[in-house]
C-alpha positions as CSV (number, residue, x, y, z in Angstrom):
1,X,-2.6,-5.8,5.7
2,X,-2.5,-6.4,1.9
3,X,-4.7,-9.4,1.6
4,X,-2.9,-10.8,-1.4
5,X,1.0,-10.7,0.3
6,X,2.9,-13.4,2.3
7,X,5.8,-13.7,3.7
8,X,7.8,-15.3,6.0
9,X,7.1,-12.9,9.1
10,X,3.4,-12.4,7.8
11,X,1.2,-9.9,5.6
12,X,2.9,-6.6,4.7
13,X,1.0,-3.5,6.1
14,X,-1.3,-2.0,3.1
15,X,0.3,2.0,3.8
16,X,-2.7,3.0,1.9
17,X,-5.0,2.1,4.3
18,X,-6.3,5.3,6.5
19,X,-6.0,2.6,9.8
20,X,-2.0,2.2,8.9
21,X,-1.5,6.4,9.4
22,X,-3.6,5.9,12.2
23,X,-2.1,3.3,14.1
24,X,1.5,5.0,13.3
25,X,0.0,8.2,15.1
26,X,-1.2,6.5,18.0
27,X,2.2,4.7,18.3
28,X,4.1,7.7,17.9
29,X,2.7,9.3,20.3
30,X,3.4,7.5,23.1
31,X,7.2,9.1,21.9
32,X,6.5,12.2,22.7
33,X,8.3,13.9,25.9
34,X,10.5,11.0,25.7
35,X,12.7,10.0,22.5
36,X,10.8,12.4,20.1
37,X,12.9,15.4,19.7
38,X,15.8,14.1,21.5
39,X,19.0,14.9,19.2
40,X,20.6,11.8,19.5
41,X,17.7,9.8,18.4
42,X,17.6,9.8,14.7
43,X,14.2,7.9,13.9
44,X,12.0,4.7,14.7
45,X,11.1,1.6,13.1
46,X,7.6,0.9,12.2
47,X,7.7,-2.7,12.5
48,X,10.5,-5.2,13.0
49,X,12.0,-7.7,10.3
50,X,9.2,-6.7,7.3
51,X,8.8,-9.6,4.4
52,X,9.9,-6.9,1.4
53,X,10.6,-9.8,-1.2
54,X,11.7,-8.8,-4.5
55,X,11.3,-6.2,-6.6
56,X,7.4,-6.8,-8.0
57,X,6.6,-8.9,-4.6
58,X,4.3,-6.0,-3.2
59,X,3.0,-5.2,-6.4
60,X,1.8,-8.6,-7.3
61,X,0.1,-9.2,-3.9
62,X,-1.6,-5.5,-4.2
63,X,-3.2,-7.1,-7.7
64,X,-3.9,-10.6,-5.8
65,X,-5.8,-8.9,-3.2
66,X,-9.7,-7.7,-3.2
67,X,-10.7,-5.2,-5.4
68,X,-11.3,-2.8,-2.1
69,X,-8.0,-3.1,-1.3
70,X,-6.6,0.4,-0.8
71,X,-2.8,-0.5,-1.9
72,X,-4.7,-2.7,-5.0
73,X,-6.5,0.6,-5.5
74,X,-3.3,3.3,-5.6
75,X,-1.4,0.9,-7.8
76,X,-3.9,0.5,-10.8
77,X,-4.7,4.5,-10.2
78,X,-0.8,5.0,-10.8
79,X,-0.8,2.5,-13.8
80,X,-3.4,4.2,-15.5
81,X,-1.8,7.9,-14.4
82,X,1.1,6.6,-16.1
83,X,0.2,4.3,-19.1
84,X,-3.3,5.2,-19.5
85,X,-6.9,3.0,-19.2
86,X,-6.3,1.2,-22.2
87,X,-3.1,0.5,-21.9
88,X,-3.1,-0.6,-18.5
89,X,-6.0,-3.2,-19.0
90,X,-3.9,-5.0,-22.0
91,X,-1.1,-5.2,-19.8
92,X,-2.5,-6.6,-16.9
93,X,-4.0,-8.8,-19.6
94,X,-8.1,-8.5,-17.9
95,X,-10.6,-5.9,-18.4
96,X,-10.7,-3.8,-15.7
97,X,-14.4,-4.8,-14.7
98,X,-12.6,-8.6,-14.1
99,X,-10.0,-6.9,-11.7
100,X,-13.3,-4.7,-10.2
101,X,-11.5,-1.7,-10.5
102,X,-13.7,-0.3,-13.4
103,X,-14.0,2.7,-11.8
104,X,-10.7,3.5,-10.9
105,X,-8.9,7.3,-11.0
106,X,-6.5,9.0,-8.7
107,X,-8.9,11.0,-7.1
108,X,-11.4,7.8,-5.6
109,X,-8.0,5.6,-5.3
110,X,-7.3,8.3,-1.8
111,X,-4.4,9.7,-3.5
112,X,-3.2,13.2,-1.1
């Protein structure tokens, strides 16, 4: 769950974390030789009535959450992809070291 999300049903699931893939796996395949592959189904839910809020909810709560967090983690790895180090330290207006994500990249943020 991301640590630093609410909502009304809850915490959203952090769909970084390995234990999310994992748990979808294990779910999924309880499916099999039933509903999986059957033509007429056309695809599952992975959980029921999710707290999305708006548009910079889940982004927000990944940078509200510990510095081990894996969604917290992917995001700033995609800021700096996109903006740069430098860049995205000013705009999230703290030195990385303050977030503790100093040591940050795409590779160590378990980007496939």
């Amino acid at each position: 769950m991301i640590e630093g999300s609410e909502g009304y049903w809850g915490k959203f699931p952090d769909v970084f974390d390995t234990s999310f893939q994992e748990s979808l796996r294990r779910a999924m395949q309880s499916k099999k030789g039933k509903s999986a592959g059957d033509p007429w189904c056309i695809g599952y839910f992975s959980d029921n009535e999710m707290s999305w809020g708006d548009e910079t909810s889940l982004s927000i709560a990944a940078l509200k959450s510990p510095s081990n967090q894996a969604a917290k983690l992917a995001f700033v790895a995609d800021l700096k992809t996109k903006y740069g180090r430098s860049k995205t330290e000013f705009c999230l207006g703290r030195s990385a070291c303050e977030l503790g994500c100093a040591d940050i990249s795409p590779r160590s943020a378990g980007r496939r």
